[in-house]
C-alpha positions in Angstrom: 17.9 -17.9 -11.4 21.5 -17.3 -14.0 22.8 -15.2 -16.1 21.6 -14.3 -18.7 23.9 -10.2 -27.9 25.7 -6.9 -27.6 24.2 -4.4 -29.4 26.5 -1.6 -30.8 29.2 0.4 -28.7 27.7 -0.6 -25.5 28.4 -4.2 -25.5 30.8 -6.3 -27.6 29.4 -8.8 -29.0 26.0 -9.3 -30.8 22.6 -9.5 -29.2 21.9 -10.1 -21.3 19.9 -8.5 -11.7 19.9 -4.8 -5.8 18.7 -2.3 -3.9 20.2 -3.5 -0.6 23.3 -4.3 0.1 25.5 -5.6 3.1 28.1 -2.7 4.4 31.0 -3.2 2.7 29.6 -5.8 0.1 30.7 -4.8 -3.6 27.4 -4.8 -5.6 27.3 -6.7 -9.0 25.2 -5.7 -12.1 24.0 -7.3 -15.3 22.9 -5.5 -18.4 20.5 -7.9 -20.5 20.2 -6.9 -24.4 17.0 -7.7 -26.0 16.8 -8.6 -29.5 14.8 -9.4 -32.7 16.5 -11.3 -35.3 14.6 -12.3 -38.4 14.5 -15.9 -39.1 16.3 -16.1 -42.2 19.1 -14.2 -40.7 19.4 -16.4 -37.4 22.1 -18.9 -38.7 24.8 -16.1 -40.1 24.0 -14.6 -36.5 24.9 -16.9 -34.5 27.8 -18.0 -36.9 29.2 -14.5 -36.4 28.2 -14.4 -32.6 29.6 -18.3 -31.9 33.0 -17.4 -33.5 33.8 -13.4 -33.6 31.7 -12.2 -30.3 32.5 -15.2 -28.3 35.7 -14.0 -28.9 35.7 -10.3 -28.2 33.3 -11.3 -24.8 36.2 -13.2 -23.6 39.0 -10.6 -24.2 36.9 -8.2 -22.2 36.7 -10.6 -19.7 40.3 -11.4 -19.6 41.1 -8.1 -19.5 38.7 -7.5 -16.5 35.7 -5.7 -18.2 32.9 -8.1 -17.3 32.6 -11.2 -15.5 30.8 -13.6 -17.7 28.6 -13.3 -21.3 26.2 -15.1 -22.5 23.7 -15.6 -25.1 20.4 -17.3 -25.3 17.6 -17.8 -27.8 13.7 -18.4 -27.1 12.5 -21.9 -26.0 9.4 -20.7 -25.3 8.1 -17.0 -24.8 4.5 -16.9 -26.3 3.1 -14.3 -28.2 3.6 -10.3 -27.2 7.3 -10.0 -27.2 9.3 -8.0 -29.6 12.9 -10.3 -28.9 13.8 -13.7 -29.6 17.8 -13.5 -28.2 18.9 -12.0 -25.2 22.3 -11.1 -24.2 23.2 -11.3 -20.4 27.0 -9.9 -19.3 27.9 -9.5 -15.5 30.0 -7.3 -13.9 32.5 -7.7 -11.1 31.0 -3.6 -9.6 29.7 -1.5 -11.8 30.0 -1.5 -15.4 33.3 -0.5 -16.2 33.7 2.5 -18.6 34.2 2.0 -22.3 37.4 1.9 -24.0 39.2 5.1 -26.5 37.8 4.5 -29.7 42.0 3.7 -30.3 41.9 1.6 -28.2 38.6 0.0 -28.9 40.0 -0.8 -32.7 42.8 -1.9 -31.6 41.3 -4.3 -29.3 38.6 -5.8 -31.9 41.4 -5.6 -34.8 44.2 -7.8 -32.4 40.8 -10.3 -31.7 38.9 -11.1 -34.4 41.1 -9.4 -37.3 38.5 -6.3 -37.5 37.6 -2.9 -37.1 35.1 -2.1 -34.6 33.2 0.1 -37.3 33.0 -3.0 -39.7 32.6 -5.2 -36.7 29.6 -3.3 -36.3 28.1 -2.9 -39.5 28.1 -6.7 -39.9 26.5 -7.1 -36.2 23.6 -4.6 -37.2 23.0 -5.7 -40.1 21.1 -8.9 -38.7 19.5 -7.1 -36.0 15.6 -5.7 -36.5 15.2 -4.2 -33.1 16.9 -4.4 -29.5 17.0 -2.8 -26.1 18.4 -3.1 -23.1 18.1 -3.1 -19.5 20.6 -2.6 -16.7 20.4 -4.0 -13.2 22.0 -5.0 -9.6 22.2 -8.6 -8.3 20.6 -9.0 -4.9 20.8 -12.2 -4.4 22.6 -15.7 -6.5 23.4 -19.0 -5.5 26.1 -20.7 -7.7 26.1 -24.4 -9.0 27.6 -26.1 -12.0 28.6 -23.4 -14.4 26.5 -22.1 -17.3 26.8 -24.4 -20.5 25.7 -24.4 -24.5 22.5 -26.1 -24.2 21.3 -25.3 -20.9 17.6 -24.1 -20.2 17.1 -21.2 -18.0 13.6 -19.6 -17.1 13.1 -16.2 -16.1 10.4 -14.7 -14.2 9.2 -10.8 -14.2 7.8 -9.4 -11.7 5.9 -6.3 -10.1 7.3 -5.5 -7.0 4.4 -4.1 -4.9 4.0 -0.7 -4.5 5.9 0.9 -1.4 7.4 -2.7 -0.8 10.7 -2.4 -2.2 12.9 -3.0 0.8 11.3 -5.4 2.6 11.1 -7.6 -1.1 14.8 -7.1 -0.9 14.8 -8.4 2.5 12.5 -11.6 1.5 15.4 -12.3 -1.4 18.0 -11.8 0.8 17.1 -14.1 4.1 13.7 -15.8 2.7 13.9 -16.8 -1.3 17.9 -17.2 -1.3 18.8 -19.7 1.6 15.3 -22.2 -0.5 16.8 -21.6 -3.7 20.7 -22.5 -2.0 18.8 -25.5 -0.8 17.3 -26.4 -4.2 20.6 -26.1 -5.8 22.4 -28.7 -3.7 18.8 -30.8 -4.0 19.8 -31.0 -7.7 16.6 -29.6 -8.6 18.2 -26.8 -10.7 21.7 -25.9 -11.4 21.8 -22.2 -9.9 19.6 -19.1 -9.4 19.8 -15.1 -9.1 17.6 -12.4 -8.4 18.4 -9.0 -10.1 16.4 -5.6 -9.1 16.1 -2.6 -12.6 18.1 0.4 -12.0 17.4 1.3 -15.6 14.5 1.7 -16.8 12.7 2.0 -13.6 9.1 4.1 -12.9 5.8 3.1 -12.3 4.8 2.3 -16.0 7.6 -0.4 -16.8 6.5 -3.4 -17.3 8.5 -5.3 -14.3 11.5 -4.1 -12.1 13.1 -7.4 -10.6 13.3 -10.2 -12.3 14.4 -14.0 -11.0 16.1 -16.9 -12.5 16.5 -20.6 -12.0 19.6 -22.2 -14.7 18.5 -26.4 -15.8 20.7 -28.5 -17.5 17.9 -29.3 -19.9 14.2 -29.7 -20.3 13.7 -33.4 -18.5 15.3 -31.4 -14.9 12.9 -28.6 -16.2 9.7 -30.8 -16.7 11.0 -33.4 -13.6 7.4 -34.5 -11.9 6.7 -32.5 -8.8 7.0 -34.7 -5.4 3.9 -36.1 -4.5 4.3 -35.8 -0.5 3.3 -32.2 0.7 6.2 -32.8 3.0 9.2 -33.2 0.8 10.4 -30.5 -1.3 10.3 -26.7 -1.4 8.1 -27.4 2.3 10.6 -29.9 3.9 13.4 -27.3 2.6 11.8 -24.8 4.5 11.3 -26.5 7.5 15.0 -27.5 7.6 16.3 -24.0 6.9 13.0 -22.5 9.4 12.1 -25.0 11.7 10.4 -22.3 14.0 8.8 -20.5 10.8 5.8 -21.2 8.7 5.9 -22.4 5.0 2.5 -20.8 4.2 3.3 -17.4 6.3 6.3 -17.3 3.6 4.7 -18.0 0.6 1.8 -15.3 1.5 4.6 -12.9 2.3 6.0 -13.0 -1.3 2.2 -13.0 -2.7 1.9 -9.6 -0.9 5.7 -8.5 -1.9 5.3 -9.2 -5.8 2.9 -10.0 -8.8 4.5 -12.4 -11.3 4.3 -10.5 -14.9 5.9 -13.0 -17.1 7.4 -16.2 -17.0 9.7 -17.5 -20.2 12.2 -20.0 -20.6 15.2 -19.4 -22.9 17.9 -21.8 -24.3 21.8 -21.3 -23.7 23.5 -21.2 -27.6 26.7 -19.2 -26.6 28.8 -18.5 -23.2 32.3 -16.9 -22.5 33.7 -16.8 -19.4 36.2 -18.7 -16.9 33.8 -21.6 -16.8 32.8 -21.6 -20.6 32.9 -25.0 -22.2 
């Protein structure tokens, strides 16, 4: 699945996926900020976030900071979560340190004409509650790039206990070459696969965490192919021709429980591709 509001100094802008790595391959990471915002404070939000935190995402990713920003709001969650935006920002390696509070002002003054201190007053003042989470990217498979407007749902999961490496190796060689497949099927624009570094333990709620990017609900809700033989099955046997389709879905039953599945709306991006 894709990328994912930057809360205070550890993100700049208001309101977000590896535990094995190829030798010698630079390992990526995504922070994704959770957020509550009250309704009646939603449209001065994203006013603020659509003009002055579009802008400061996209200095820092001029500059080289991050990679890419984004923020989306709930399409659909259900009941028992405390966040209705969520902030997702990439990095190119890991997360780069933080500017001198000089240079920091400077930076927000030159962008969006203030300081970071008011900057910051205004961004907390619309915020309720928030929290993040910090992770590595196993595994991605790029497509069209991430719009305004775009639906992208994101599934939680348990890996299994003692299981954490070979779940890295099903990403890696199993659930990335079908989801590279899928993308050039058209039946989703791009996906990733991310794995917690922080918070992590055996009482968080998940610790990897998958995403598939639409282009909007009707590829979301598109009717399922009625032959057993086309689709994610035919995919596999073109990709695995001496493997079995079953065997594979059996091996991620036994790698991971699914603990949440939600799908979240696109409302701001920043980055080389933003539109």
């Amino acid at each position: 699945m894709r990328r994912l509001f930057a809360i205070a100094s550890a993100v700049a802008a208001i309101l977000c996926t590896y535990s094995i790595a190829e030798a010698q391959e630079k390992i990526h990471y995504r922070t994704t900020t959770f957020v509550m915002i009250p309704p009646e404070k939603q449209a001065a939000a994203l006013d603020l976030v659509r003009t002055a935190g579009v802008k400061l995402a996209q200095e820092n990713i001029n500059a080289g900071r991050i990679t890419s920003w984004s923020l989306l709001r709930t399409a659909y969650a259900g009941v028992g979560t405390d966040y209705n935006y969520i902030q997702v920002t990439t990095f190119d390696g890991q997360p780069a340190p933080e500017l001198s509070p000089e240079a920091r002002d400077q930076m927000y003054r030159k962008v969006i004409g203030m300081s970071y201190q008011d900057y910051q007053k205004k961004l907390t003042s619309f915020l309720v509650s928030g929290n993040s989470v910090l992770s590595r990217i196993e595994a991605s498979t790029e497509g069209q790039p991430l719009a305004v407007g775009n639906l992208v749902s994101v599934s939680r999961w348990k890996i299994s206990s003692g299981r954490g490496t070979d779940y890295g190796n099903f990403i890696k060689t199993g659930a990335q070459p079908m989801n590279t497949e899928g993308v050039k099927e058209g039946v989703f624009q791009s996906w990733s696969a991310s794995r917690a570094i922080f918070p992590s333990g055996d009482d968080v709620a998940y610790d990897a965490t998958t995403s598939n990017v639409y282009k909007d609900m009707a590829q979301v809700l598109a009717p399922p192919l009625a032959n057993p033989n086309q689709g994610a099955p035919a995919s596999f046997a073109k990709i695995f021709p001496a493997k079995s389709y079953t065997a594979f879905v059996q091996e991620g039953q036994g790698l991971r429980r699914l603990v949440r599945r939600e799908l979240w709306r696109v409302v701001a991006v920043a980055g080389p591709a933003a539109r």
